[in-house]
C-alpha positions in Angstrom: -91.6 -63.1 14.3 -89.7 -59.9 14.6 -90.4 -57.0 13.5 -86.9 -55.2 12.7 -84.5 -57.8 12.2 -80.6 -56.7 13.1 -77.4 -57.0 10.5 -76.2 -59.8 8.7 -72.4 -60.2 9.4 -71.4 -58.6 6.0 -74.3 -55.8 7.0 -72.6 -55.4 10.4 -69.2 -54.8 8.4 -70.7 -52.2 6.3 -72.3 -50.6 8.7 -69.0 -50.0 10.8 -67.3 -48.9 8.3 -69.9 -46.1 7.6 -70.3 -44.7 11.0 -66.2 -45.4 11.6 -64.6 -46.9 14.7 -64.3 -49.9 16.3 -66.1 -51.9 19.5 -63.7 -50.4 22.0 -63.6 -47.0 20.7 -67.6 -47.6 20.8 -67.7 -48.4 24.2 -65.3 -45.9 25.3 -67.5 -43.3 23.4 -70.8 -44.8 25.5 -69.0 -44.4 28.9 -68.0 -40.5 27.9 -72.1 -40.0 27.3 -73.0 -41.5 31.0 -71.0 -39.4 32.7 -71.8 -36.6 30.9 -75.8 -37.8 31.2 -75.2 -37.0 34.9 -74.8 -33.7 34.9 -77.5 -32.9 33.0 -80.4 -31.7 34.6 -82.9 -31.5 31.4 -82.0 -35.1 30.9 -84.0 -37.7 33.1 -82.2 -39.6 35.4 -83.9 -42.6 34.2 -83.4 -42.2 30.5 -83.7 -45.4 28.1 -80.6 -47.2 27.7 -81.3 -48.1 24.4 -81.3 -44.3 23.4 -77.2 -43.4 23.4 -76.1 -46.2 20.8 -78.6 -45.1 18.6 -77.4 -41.5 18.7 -74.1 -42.2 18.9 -74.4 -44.2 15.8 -76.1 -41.3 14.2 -74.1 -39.3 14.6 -70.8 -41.4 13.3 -69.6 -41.7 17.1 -69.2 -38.0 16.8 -69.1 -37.7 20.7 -70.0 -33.9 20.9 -72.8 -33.9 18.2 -74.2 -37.1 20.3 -74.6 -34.4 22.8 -76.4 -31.5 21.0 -78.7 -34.1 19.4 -79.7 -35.6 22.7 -80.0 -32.3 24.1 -82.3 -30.9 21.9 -84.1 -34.5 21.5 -85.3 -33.7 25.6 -85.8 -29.6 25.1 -88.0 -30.1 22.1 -90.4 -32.9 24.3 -90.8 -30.0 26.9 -90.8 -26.9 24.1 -93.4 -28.8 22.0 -96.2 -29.4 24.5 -98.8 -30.3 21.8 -96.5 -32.7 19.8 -95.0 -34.4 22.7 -96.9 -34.8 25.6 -100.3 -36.6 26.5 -99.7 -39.3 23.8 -102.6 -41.9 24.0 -102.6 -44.1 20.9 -106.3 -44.8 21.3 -107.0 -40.7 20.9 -109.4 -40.4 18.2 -107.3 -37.8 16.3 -104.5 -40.5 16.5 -107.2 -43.2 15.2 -108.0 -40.8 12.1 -104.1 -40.5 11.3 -103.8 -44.4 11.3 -106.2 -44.1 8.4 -104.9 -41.6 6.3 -101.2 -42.2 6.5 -99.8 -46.8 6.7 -95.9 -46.3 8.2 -93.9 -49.5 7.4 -90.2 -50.0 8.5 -89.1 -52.4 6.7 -87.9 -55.7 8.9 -84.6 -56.3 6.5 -82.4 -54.2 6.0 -80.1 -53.2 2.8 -77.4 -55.0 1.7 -74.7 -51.7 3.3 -76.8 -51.6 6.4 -79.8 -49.4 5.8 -83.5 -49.7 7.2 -86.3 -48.8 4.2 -89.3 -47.2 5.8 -92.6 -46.7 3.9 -95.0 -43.9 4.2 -98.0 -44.5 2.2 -100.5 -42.1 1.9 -104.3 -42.9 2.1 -107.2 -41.5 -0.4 -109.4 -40.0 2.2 -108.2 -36.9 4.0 -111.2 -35.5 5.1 -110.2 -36.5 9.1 -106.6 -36.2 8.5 -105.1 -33.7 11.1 -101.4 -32.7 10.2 -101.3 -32.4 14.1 -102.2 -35.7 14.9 -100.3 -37.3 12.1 -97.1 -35.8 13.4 -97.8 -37.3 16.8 -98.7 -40.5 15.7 -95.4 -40.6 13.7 -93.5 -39.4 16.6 -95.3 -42.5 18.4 -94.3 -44.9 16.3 -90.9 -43.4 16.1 -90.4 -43.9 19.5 -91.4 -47.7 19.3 -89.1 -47.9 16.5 -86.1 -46.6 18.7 -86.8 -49.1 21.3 -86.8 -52.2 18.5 -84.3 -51.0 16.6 -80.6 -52.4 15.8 -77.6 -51.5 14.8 -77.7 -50.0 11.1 -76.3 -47.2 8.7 -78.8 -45.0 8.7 -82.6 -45.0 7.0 -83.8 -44.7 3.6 -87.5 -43.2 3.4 -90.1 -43.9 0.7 -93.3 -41.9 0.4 -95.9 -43.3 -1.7 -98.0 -40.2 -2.8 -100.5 -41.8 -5.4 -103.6 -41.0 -3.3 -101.8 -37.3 -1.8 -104.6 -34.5 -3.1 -104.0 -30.7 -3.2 -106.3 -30.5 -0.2 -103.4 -32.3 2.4 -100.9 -29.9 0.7 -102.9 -27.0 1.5 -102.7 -28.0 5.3 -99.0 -29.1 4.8 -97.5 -25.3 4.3 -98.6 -24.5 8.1 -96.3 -24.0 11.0 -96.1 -27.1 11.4 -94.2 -27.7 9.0 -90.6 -25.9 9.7 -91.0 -27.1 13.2 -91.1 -30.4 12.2 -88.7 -30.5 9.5 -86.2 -29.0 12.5 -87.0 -31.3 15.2 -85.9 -34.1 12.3 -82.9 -32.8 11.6 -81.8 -31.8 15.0 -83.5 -33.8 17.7 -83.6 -37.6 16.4 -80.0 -39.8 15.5 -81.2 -41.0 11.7 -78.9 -40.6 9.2 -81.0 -40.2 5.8 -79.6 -41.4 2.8 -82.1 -40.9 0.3 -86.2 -39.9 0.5 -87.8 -41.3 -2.6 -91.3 -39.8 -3.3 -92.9 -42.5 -6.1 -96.1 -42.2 -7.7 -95.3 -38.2 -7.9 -98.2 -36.3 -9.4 -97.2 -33.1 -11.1 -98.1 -30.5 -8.6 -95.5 -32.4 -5.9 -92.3 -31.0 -7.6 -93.2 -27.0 -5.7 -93.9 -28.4 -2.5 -90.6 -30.4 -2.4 -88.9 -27.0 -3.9 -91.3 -25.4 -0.5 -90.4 -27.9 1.9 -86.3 -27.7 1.0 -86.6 -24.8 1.6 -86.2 -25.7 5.6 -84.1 -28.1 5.2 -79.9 -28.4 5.7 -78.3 -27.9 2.5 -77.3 -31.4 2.2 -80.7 -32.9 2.8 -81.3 -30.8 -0.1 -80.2 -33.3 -2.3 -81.5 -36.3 -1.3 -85.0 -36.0 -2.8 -85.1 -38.9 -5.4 -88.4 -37.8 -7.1 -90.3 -41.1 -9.1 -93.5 -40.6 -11.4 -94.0 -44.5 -11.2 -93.0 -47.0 -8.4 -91.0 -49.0 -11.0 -87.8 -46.6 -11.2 -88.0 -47.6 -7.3 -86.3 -51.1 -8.0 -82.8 -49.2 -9.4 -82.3 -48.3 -5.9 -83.7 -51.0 -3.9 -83.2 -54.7 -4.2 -87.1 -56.5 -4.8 -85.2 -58.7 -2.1 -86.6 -56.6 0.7 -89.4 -54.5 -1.3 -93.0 -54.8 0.0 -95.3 -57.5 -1.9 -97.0 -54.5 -3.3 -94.0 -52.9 -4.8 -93.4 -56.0 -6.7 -90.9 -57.0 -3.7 -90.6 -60.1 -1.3 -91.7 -58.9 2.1 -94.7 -58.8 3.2 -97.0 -55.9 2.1 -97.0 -52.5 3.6 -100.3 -53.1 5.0 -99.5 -56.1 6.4 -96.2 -54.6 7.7 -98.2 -51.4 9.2 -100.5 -53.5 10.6 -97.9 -54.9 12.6 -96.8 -51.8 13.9 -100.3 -50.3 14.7 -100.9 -53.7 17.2 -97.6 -52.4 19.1 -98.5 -49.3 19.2 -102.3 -49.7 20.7 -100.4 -52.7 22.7 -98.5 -50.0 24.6 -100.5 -47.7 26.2 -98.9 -48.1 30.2 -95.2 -47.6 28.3 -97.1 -43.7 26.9 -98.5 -43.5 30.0 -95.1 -43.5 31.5 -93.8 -41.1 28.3 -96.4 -38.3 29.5 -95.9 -39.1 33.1 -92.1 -38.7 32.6 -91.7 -35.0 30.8 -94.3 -34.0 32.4 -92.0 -34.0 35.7 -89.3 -32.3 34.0 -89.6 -28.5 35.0 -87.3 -25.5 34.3 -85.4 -26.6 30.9 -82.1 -25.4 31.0 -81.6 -23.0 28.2 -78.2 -25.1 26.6 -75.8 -21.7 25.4 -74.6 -23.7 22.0 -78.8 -24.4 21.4 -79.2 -22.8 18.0 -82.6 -24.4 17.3 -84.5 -23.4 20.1 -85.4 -20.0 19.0 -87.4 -21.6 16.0 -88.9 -25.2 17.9 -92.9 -24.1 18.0 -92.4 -20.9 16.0 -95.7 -19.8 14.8 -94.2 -16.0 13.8 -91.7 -17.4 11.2 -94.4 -18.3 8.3 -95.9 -15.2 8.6 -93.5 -13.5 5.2 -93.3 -16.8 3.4 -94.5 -16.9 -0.3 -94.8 -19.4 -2.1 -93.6 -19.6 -6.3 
């Protein structure tokens, strides 16, 4: 069985007419990247195909915003040492993040064309390393990416029944702005919404924190639930977890699925670290206006928080 299935025809439809064009303008759009690709010295020669539809999608076939994304998607694997390199899903501090933190794309996708993906937080956080759950998320991300279809763009959910003031603590770190840009300006989703259900009362100022790094748009796509049932005004049941009173299969059983392809590929990581590790002397890209801030430690140093 599949994990991410693709579009219905009516999905497909909707989809296109979200991210604009047509299948020749699409393809004339790809061939512009591939030349371009060549040139690029920061950009490996043997680069994933699968990578330049998804960005180009992203980015509503936006040819020259295709570009910045995908060149700071390579600087921030060679800025970012300690996210991005030496990924080994059998690491221990991967192993711990596993447990804390159950990431569920879900395989259908919404009626317009969107892919839901789950984040459910775990009740003990005594391992958890904000670190190592980054990586592992990056991980997965990258598995994701390789599976993943045509679609509109994603919708997250974070389930944050369990979440305690301890994580939160170690969420306002340095961490967290260099994460929050490598998001916005490094991958090709398109966010729609980011539901946070089950929201105990202390979550509303570290959203108000955490916009604070964020583009003003994003700003306003925090849909904030104090139970899961407000969920199902958003999203059909059709395609809802078992848990969530949906159809699918549970999150578990979903993250489960995801965990066995990640452990399952250890020689394609192998080849990830092998890769950028080759890649020497970055070029510094002059229209970059991110790289400054990627790995910043200095910038938290006057922050305050209400």
């Amino acid at each position: 069985m599949a994990i991410l299935y693709g579009p219905t025809k009516e999905q497909m439809a909707a989809i296109e007419s979200e991210i604009g064009g047509n299948d020749r303008k699409f393809e004339e759009n790809l061939e512009t990247l591939k030349v371009w690709i060549k040139n690029q010295s920061y950009i490996p020669k043997d680069y994933d195909d699968y990578l330049l539809p998804l960005f180009l999608r992203g980015c509503k076939q936006n040819v020259a915003r295709t570009q910045q994304k995908l060149t700071e998607f390579y600087k921030t694997r060679n800025e970012c040492n300690t996210l991005y390199h030496n990924w080994n899903p059998t690491d221990p501090g991967i192993t711990a993040a596993m447990k804390f933190m159950e990431h569920a794309p879900l395989p259908r996708l919404t009626d317009d064309g969107y892919r839901v993906v789950f984040h459910k937080i775990g009740d003990d956080d005594d391992d958890a390393n904000l670190k190592d759950i980054i990586r592992l998320l990056l991980m997965l991300a990258e598995l994701r990416m390789e599976q993943e279809h045509a679609i509109a763009g994603d919708i997250y959910i974070f389930d944050v029944k369990n979440l305690k003031i301890s994580f939160m603590i170690k969420l306002l770190s340095p961490l967290l702005k260099k994460v929050l840009d490598i998001i916005q300006n490094a991958y090709p989703q398109r966010l729609k919404q980011i539901h946070v259900i089950n929201a105990p009362t202390f979550i509303y100022s570290t959203i108000k924190f955490i916009k604070g790094f964020m583009k003003e748009k994003m700003k306003h796509r925090f849909i904030i639930h104090t139970s899961q049932d407000t969920l199902h005004e958003y999203i059909s049941k059709d395609i809802l977890p078992s848990d969530y009173q949906g159809q699918a299969e549970s999150v578990s059983e979903i993250s489960a699925k995801w965990i066995e392809k990640l452990q399952s590929s250890k020689e394609k990581f192998k080849e990830h670290n092998s890769r950028f590790n080759s890649i020497k002397n970055v070029q510094t890209m002059k229209e970059s206006t991110h790289s400054d801030i990627y790995c910043a430690e200095g910038v938290f140093r006057s922050l305050t928080i209400d």
